[in-house]
PLY file of the C-alpha trace (Angstrom):
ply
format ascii 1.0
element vertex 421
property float x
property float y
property float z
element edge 420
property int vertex1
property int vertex2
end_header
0.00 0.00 0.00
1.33 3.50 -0.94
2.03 5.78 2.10
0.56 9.17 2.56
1.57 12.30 4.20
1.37 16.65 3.59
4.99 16.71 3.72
8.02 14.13 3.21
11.10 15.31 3.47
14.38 13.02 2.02
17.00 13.58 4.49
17.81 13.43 8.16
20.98 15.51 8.01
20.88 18.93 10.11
19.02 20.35 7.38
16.00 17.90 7.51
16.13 17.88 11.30
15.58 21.68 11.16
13.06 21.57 9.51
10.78 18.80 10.88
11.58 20.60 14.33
9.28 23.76 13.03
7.09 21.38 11.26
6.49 19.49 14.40
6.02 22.92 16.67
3.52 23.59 14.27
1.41 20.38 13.84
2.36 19.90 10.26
1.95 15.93 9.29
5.27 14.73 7.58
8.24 12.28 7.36
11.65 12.19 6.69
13.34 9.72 4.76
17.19 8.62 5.44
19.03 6.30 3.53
21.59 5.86 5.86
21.49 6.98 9.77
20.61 10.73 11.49
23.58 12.75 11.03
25.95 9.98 9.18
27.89 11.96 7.21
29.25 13.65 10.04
30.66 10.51 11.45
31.11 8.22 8.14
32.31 10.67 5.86
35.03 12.94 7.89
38.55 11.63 8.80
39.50 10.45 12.45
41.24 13.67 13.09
38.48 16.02 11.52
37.32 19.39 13.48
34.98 21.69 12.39
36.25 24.81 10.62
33.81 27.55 12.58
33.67 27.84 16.10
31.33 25.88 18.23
28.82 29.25 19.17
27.78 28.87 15.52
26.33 25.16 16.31
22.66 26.78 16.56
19.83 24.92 15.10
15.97 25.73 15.87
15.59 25.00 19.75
18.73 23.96 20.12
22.04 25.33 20.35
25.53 24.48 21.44
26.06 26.07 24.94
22.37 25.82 25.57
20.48 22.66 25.41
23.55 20.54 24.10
25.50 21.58 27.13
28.81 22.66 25.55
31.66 24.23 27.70
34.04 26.01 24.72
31.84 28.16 22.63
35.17 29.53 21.05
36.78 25.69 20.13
35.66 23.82 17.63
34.24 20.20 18.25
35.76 17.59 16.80
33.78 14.69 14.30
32.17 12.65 16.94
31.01 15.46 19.36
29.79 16.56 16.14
27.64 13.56 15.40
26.43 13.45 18.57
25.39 17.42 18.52
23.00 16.30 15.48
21.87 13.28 16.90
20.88 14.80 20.37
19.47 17.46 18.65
16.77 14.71 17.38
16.28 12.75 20.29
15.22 16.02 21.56
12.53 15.78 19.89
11.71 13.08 18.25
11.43 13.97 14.39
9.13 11.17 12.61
12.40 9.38 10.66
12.17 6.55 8.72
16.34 5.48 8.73
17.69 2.86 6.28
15.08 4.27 3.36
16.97 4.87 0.03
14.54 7.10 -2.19
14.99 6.50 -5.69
12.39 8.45 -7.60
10.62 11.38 -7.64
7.86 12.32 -9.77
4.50 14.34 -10.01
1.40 12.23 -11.16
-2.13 13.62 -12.12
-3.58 13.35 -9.54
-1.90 16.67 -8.37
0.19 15.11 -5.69
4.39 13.99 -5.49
5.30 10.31 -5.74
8.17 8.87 -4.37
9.50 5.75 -4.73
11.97 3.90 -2.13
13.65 0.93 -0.71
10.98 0.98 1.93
7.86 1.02 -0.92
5.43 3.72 -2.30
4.60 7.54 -0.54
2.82 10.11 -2.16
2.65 13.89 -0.64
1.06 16.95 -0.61
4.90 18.66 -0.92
8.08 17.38 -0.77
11.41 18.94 0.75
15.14 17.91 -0.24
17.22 17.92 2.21
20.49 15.72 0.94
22.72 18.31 0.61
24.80 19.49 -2.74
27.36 17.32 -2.11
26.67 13.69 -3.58
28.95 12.28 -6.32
33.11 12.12 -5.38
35.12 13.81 -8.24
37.96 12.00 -9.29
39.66 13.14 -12.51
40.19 11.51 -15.66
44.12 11.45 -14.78
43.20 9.14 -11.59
42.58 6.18 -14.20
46.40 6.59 -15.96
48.04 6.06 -12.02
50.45 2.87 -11.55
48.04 0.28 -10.17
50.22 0.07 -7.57
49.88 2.90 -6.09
46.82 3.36 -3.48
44.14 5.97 -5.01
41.19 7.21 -2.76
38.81 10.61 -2.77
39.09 12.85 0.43
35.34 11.34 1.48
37.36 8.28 2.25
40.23 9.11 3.98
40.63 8.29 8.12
44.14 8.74 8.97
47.93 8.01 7.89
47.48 4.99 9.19
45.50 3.34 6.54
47.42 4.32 3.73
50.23 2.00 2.79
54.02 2.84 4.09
55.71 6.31 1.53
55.23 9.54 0.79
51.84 11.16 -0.40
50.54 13.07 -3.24
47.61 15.00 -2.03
45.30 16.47 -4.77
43.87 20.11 -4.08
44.09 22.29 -1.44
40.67 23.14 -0.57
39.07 22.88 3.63
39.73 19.06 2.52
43.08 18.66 1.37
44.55 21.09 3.16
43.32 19.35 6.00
44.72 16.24 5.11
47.69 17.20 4.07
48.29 18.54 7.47
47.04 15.93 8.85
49.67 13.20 7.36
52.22 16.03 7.86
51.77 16.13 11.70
51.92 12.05 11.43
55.40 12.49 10.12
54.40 11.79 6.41
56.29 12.82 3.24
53.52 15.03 1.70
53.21 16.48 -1.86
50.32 18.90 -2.05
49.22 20.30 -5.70
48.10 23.60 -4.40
44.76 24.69 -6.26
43.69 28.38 -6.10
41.54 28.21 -2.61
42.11 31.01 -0.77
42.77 31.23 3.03
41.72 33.04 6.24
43.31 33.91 9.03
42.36 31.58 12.51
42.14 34.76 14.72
43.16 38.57 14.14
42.93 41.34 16.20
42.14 39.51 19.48
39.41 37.39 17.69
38.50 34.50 15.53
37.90 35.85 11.89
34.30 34.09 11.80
33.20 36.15 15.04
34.30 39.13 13.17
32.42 37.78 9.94
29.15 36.97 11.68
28.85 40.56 13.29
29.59 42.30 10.51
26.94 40.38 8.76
28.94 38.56 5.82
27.01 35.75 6.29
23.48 36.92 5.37
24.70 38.35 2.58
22.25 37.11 0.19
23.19 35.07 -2.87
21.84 37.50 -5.18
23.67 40.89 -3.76
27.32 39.01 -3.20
29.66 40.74 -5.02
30.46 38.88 -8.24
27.27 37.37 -8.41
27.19 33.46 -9.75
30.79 32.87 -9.82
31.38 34.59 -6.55
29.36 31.45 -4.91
31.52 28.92 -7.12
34.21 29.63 -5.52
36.53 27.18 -3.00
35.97 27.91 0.74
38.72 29.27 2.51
41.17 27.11 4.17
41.88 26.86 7.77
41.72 24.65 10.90
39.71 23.75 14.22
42.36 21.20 14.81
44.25 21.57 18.80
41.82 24.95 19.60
42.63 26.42 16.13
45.29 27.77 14.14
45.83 29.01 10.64
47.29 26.62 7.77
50.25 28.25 6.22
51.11 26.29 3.68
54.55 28.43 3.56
55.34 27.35 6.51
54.83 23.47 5.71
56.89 24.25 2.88
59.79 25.07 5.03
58.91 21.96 7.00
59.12 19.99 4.11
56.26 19.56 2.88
56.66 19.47 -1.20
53.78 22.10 -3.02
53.17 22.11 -6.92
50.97 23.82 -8.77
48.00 22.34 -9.94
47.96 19.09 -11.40
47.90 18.55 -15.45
48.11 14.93 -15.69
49.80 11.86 -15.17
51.48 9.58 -17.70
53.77 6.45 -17.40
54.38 6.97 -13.74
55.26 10.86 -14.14
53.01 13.75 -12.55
53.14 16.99 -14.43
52.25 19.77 -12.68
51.02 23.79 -14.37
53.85 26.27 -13.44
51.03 28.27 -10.52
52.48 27.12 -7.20
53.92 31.33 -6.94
50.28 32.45 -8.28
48.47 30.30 -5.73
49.90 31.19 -2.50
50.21 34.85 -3.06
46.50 34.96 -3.97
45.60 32.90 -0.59
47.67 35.40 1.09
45.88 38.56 -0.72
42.55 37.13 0.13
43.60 36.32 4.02
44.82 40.11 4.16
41.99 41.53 2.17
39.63 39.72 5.20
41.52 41.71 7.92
41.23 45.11 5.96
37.52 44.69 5.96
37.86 43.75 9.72
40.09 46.93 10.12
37.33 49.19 8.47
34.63 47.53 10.95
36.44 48.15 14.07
37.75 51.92 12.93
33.91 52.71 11.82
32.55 51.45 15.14
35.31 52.65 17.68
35.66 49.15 18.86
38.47 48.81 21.36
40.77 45.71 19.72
44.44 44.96 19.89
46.46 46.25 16.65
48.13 43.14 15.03
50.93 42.83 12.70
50.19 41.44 9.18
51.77 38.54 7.96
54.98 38.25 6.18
55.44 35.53 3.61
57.86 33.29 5.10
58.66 31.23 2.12
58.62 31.46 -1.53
59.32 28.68 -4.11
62.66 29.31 -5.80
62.24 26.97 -8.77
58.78 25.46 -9.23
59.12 21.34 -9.57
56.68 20.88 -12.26
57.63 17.05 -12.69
57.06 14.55 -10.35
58.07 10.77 -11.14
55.89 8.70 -8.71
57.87 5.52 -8.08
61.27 7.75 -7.54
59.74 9.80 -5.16
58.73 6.95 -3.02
55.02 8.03 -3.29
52.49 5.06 -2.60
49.38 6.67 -2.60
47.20 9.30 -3.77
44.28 11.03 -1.88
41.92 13.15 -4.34
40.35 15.96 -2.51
39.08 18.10 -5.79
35.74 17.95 -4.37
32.25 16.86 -5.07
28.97 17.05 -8.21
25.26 16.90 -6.97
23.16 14.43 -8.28
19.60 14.16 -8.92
19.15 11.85 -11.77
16.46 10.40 -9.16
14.18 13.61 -9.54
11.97 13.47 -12.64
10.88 16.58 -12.21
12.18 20.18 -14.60
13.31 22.14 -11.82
17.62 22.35 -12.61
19.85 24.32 -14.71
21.83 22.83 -17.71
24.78 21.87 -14.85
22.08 19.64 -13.21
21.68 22.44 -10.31
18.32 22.65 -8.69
16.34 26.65 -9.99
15.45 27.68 -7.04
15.33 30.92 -4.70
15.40 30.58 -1.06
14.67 27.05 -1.61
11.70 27.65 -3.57
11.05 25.67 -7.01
9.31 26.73 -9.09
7.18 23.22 -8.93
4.44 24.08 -6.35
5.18 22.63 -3.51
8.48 21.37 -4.08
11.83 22.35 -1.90
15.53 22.35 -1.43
17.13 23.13 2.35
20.47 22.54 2.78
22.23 23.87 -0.38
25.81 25.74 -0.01
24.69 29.59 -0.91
21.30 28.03 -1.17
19.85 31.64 -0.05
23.19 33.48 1.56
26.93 32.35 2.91
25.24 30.97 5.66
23.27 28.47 4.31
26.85 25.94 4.71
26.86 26.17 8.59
24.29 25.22 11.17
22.96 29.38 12.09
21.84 29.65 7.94
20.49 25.98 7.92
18.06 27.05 10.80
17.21 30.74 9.20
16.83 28.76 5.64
14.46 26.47 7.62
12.34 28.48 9.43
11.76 30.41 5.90
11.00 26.72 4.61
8.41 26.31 7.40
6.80 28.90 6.72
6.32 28.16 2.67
5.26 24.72 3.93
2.45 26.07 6.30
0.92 28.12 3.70
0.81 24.86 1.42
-0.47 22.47 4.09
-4.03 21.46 4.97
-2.51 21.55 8.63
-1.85 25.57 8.79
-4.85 25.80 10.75
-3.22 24.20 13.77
-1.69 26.04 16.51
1.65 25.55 17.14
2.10 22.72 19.44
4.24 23.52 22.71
0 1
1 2
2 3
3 4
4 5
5 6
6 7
7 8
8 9
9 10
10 11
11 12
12 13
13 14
14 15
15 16
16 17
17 18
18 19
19 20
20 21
21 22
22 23
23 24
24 25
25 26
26 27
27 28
28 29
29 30
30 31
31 32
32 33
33 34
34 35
35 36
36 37
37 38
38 39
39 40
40 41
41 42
42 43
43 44
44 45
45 46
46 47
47 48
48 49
49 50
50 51
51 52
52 53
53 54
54 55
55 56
56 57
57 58
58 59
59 60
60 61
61 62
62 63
63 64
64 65
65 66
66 67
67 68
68 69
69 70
70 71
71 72
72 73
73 74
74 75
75 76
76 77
77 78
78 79
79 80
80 81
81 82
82 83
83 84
84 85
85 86
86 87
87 88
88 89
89 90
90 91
91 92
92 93
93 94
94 95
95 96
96 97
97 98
98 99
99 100
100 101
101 102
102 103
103 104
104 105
105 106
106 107
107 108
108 109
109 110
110 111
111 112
112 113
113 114
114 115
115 116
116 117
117 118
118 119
119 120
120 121
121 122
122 123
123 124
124 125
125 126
126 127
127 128
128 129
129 130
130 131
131 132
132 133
133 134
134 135
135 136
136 137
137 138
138 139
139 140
140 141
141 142
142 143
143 144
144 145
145 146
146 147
147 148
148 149
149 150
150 151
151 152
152 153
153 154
154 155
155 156
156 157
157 158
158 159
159 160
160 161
161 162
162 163
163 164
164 165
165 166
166 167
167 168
168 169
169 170
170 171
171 172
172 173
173 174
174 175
175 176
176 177
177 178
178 179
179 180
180 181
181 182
182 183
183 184
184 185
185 186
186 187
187 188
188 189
189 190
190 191
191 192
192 193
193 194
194 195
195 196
196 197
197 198
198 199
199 200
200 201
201 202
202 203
203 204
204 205
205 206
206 207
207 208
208 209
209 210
210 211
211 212
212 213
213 214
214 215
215 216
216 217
217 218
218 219
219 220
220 221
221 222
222 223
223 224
224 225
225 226
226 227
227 228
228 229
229 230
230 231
231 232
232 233
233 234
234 235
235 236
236 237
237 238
238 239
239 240
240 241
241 242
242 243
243 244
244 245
245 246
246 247
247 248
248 249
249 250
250 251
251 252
252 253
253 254
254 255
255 256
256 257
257 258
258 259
259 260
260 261
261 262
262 263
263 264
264 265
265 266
266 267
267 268
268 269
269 270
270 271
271 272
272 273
273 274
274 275
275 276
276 277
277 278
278 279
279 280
280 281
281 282
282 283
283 284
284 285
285 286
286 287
287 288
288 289
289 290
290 291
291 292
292 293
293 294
294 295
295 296
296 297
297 298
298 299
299 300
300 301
301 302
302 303
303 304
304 305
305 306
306 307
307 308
308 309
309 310
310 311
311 312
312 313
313 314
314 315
315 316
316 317
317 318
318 319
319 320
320 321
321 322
322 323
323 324
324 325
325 326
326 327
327 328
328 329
329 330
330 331
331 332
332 333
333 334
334 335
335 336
336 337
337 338
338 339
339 340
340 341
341 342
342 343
343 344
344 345
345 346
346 347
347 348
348 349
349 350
350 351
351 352
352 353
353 354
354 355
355 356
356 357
357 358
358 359
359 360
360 361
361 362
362 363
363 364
364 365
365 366
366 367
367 368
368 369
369 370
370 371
371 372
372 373
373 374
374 375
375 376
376 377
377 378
378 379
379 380
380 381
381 382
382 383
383 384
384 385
385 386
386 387
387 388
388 389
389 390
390 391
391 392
392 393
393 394
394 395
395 396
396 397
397 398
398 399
399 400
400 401
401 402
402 403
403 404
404 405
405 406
406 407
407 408
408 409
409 410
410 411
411 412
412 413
413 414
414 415
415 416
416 417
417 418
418 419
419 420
């Protein structure tokens, strides 16, 4: 028998959750569908060393934050991948969201009989509306060059990584230098790891400046509401890599200068790979003083904030490049450089082949404004830049889903019903 409810929702992530906690206040029937476990990713699809990137105060989700109801004791540290998982997951016990786990969706349509169809591992649901809530981040990239590497040598994406540990005995070649790989690649450093890093063109931030983390100067100065549609350089402004630093022992920046002169080997971005040999484009120089401009041009707009304001702040001295590559090494022959494995952090493509439905862009990317198709009734939550900045950390999830909630409500047979308290 086909299931029925006003709203089902495919995915128990923090972006789900949020949403079923205002759909729940407000007496709104619905279901959420996870084909894995609440909160998974965070604990099956980070390495054993992972921290987040933004401090813990930004951990807020709809009636329930991270000093508050989860208890938390370091607002200004950043929790590391299991107190993560277990922030989401308390976060639904709390409540008690209606979740159907271990339910694989694989269809999506819109029948005439007005209403959604979805079709799963778990059988047949139809809805009133229907929200997406998997994310943007589906498919692992791997290039084409991946499939020309000695078989000998160990290849896996960034999603899979754990630890040094796991990789066979050598050196490293670590693809891209995104939040990812620049993690990693610090990561296997600090294990005492040979480590060549093919530096992309993500730019950095500074951990702290002027007495305070960047991302507390950020959030008051109201960079992350920024909508999508007034950030400066519009579509390809929201393209662009995330800035690179790290939670990891309280927080710090990554300078990958200064791994350099620990001996850490950076190239510029990788071109291909042929008979054993990695060729490398000639923009190792290019890359690192554009990470620097960016992590400078961040403290100037912090320095116009604090002078506009008359906020009392400590001055800081700017940072000095402390290394600069001499020659670039554009050629790197695997097997002579003792390098045994590969790790492939050059990101991620959505995918929803399983939506039949005329609602993306010719890149596959869902049309939508504040997550609002333009299919009646049909939603995305969840989406990086989805509606502002924001929308990527736990504070824009809950703003995007309260806006969501709302939409819903006005939908739903059910927006007669007081909230429930």
């Amino acid at each position: 028998m086909t299931e029925h409810h006003d709203v089902l929702i495919v995915g128990a992530g923090q972006a789900g959750l949020s949403l079923s906690w205002h759909l729940v206040q407000r007496g709104i029937d619905h279901v959420l569908l996870e084909r894995d476990e609440i909160g998974h990713e965070w604990r099956d699809g980070r390495w054993d060393a992972f921290t987040l990137v933004t401090p813990n105060f930004q951990c807020r989700l709809p009636g329930f934050s991270y000093t508050g109801e989860f208890g938390g004791q370091d607002p200004d540290g950043f929790m590391p991948r299991d107190d993560v998982h277990r922030f989401v997951t308390s976060y639904a016990a709390g409540f008690g969201p209606p979740v159907r786990e271990h339910v694989e969706v694989t269809r999506l349509t819109r029948e005439d009989d007005g209403l959604f169809h979805v079709a799963s591992s778990a059988g047949e649901f139809t809805a009133r509306q229907v929200v997406v809530a998997t994310g943007g981040y589906h498919l692992p990239v791997v290039p084409a060059a991946a499939e020309r590497v000695p078989e000998e040598i160990a290849q896996l994406h960034s999603s899979l990584y754990r630890g040094s540990p796991e990789l066979p005995d050598g050196a490293v070649l670590v693809v891209g230098s995104g939040q990812s790989g620049a993690q990693i690649a610090e990561d296997l450093h600090l294990a005492g790891r040979t480590v060549h890093l093919a530096v992309g063109n993500a730019p950095r931030c500074a951990r702290t400046y002027r007495g305070r983390d960047c991302i507390a100067w950020l959030e008051d100065m109201g960079v992350y509401d920024v909508s999508a549609t007034e950030v400066p350089g519009g579509a390809a402004a929201q393209e662009k890599t995330n800035h690179y630093m790290t939670g990891r022992d309280g927080g710090r920046d990554i300078d990958l200068r200064t791994f350099a002169l620990e001996g850490m080997r950076l190239h510029g971005r990788l071109e291909d790979v042929r008979d054993g040999v990695v060729t490398f484009a000639p923009t190792l120089g290019g890359a690192l003083d554009h990470a620097d401009a960016v992590a400078e041009s961040i403290k100037d707009s912090i320095d116009r904030w604090i002078a506009a304001r008359g906020i009392e702040a400590p001055e800081q001295a700017r940072y000095v490049p402390v290394w600069h590559p001499e020659q670039e090494v554009t050629v790197l022959d695997l097997a002579a450089s003792g390098v045994t494995s590969i790790v492939w952090s050059v990101g991620y493509r959505a995918d929803y082949r399983w939506i039949e439905l005329g609602v993306f862009d010719g890149r596959g990317r869902p049309r939508q404004t504040r997550g609002v198709t333009g299919t009646e009734g049909l939603f995305f939550l969840g989406l990086p830049w989805m509606h502002t900045w924001g929308s990527g950390r736990f504070a824009g999830v809950a703003r995007d889903a309260e806006f969501l909630a709302d939409r819903v409500q006005e939908l739903s047979p059910a927006r007669h019903l007081v909230a429930v308290r």
